[in-house]
C-alpha positions as CSV (number, residue, x, y, z in Angstrom):
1,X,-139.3,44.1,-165.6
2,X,-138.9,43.6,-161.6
3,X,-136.7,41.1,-160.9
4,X,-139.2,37.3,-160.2
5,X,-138.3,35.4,-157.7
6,X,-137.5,31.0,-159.4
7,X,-140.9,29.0,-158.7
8,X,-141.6,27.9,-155.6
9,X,-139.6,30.7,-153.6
10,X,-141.2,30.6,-149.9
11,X,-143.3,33.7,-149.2
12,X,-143.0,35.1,-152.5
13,X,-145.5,33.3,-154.7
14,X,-149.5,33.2,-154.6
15,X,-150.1,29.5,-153.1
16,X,-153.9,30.0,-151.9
17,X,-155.0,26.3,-153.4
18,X,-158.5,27.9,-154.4
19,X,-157.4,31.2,-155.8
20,X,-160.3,31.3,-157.8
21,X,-163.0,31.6,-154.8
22,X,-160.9,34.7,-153.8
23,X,-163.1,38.0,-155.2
24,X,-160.8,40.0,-157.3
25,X,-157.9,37.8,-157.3
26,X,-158.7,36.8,-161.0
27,X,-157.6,33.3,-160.8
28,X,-153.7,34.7,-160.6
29,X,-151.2,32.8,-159.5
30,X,-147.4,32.8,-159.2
31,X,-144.8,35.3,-157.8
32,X,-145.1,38.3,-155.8
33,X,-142.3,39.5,-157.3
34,X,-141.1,43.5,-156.5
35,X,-143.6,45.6,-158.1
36,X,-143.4,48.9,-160.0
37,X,-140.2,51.6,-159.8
38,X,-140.7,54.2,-158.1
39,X,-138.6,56.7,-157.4
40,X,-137.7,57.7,-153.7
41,X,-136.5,61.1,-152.5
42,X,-134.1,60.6,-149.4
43,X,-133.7,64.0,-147.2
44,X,-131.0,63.5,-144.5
45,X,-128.4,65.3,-143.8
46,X,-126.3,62.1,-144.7
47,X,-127.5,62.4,-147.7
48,X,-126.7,65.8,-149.8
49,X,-127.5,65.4,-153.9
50,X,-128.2,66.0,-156.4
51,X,-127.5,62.4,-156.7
52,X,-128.8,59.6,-158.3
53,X,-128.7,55.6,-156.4
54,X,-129.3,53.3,-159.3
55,X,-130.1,49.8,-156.6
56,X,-132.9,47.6,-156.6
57,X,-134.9,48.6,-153.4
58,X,-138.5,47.6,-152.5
59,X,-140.4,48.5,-149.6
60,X,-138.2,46.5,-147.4
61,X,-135.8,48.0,-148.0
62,X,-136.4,50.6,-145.4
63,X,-136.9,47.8,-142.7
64,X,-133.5,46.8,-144.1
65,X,-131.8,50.2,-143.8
66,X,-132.8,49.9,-140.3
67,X,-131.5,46.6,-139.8
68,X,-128.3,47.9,-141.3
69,X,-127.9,50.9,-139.3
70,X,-129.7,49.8,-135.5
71,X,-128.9,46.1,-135.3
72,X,-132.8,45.6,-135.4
73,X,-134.2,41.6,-136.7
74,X,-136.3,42.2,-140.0
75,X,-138.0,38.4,-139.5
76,X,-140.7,39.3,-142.0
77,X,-137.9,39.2,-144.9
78,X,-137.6,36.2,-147.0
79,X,-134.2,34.7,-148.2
80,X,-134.9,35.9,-152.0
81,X,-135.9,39.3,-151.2
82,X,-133.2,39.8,-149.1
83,X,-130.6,38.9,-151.4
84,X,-132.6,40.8,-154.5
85,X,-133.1,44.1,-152.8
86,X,-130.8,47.1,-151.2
87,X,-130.9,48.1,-148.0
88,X,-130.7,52.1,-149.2
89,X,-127.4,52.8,-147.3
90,X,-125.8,53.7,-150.9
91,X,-128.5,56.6,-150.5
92,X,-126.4,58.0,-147.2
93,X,-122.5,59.0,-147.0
94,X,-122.3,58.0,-143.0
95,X,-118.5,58.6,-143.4
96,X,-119.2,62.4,-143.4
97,X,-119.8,64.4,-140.7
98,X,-123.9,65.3,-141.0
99,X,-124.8,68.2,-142.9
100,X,-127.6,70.0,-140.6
101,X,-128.2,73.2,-143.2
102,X,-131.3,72.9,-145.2
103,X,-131.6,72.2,-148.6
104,X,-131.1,75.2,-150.8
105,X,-134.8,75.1,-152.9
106,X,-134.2,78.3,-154.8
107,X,-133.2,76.4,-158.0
108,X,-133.9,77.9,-161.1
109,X,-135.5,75.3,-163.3
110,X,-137.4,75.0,-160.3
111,X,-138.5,78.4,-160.3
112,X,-139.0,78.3,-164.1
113,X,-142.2,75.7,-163.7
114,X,-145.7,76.5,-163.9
115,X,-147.6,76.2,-160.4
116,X,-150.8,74.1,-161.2
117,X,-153.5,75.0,-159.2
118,X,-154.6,71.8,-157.8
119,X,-151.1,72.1,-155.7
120,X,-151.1,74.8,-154.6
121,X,-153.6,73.9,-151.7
122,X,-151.5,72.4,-148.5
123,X,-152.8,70.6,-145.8
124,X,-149.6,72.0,-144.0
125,X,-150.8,75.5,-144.4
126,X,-154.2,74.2,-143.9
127,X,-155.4,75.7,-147.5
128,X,-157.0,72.2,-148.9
129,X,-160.6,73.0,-149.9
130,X,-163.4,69.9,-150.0
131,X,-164.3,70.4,-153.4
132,X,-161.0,69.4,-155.7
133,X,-159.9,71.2,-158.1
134,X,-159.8,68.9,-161.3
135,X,-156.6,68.4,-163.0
136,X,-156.3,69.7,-166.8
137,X,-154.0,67.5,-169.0
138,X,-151.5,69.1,-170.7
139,X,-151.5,69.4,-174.1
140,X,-149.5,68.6,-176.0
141,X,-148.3,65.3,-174.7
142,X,-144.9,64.7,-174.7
143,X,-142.2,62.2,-173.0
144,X,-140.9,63.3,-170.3
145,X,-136.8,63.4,-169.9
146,X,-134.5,61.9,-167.3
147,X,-132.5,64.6,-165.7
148,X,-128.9,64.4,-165.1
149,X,-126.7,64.1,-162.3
150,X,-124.0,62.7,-160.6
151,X,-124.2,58.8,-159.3
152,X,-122.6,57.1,-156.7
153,X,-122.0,53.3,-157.9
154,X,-121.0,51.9,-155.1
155,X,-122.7,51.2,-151.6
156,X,-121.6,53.6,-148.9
157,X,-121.4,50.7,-146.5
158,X,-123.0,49.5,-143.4
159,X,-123.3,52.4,-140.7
């Protein structure tokens, strides 16, 4: 569970008085809070992995990263969420030198998976079709497995 900002939290609760005349709102109201987890891939050369950032981040926490790192004013930010969420500079080691090589993809439990179809269009290459290609659920169904690697537990700092 996201962490929920205490009742009454400025900017971070549903306050419309008449909710209820809003279409699709449901009648809902209370906190914002931060949403789902999702995970985030940071590519930098700063940032070299595999490595795995366990911090709370939300999507401010970009506009935070930059406020971190350029001195820029995030006035959009509430007190709560500011204090709740990361700024993502635990992602980034700025005390090394920048590491300008590209990533080394040839892995080979990547190599080792099945290319679906439906991916294998790219808008890059500019192979997406109009019609999609629907996807076929695997089966069996099974859970899938958090992969291991190294963590860093500690923020890297401000920049």
């Amino acid at each position: 569970m996201p962490p929920t900002p205490p009742p009454g939290t400025p900017g971070e609760f549903v306050t419309v008085p008449d909710i209820d005349s809003v279409p699709g709102s449901g009648g809902i109201r209370g906190p914002i809070g931060l949403g789902f987890r999702v995970p985030c891939l940071v590519i930098s050369p700063y940032s070299r992995g595999p490595l795995m950032v366990h911090d709370t981040f939300d999507h401010t926490s970009t506009l935070k990263l930059i406020r971190a790192r350029f001195g820029v004013p995030v006035p959009n930010l509430t007190a709560w969420r500011d204090a709740t969420v990361g700024d993502m500079t635990s992602t980034f080691n700025f005390a090394a030198p920048p590491n300008p090589s590209k990533p080394n993809l040839d892995h080979p439990r990547l190599n080792a998976l099945p290319k679906l179809p439906q991916c294998v269009p790219n808008a890059v290459l500019g192979t997406v079709t109009k019609t999609a290609i629907p996807y076929r659920v695997p089966f069996p169904q099974s859970m899938p497995t958090q992969e291991t690697a190294p963590t860093r537990g500690i923020p890297s700092g401000l920049c």
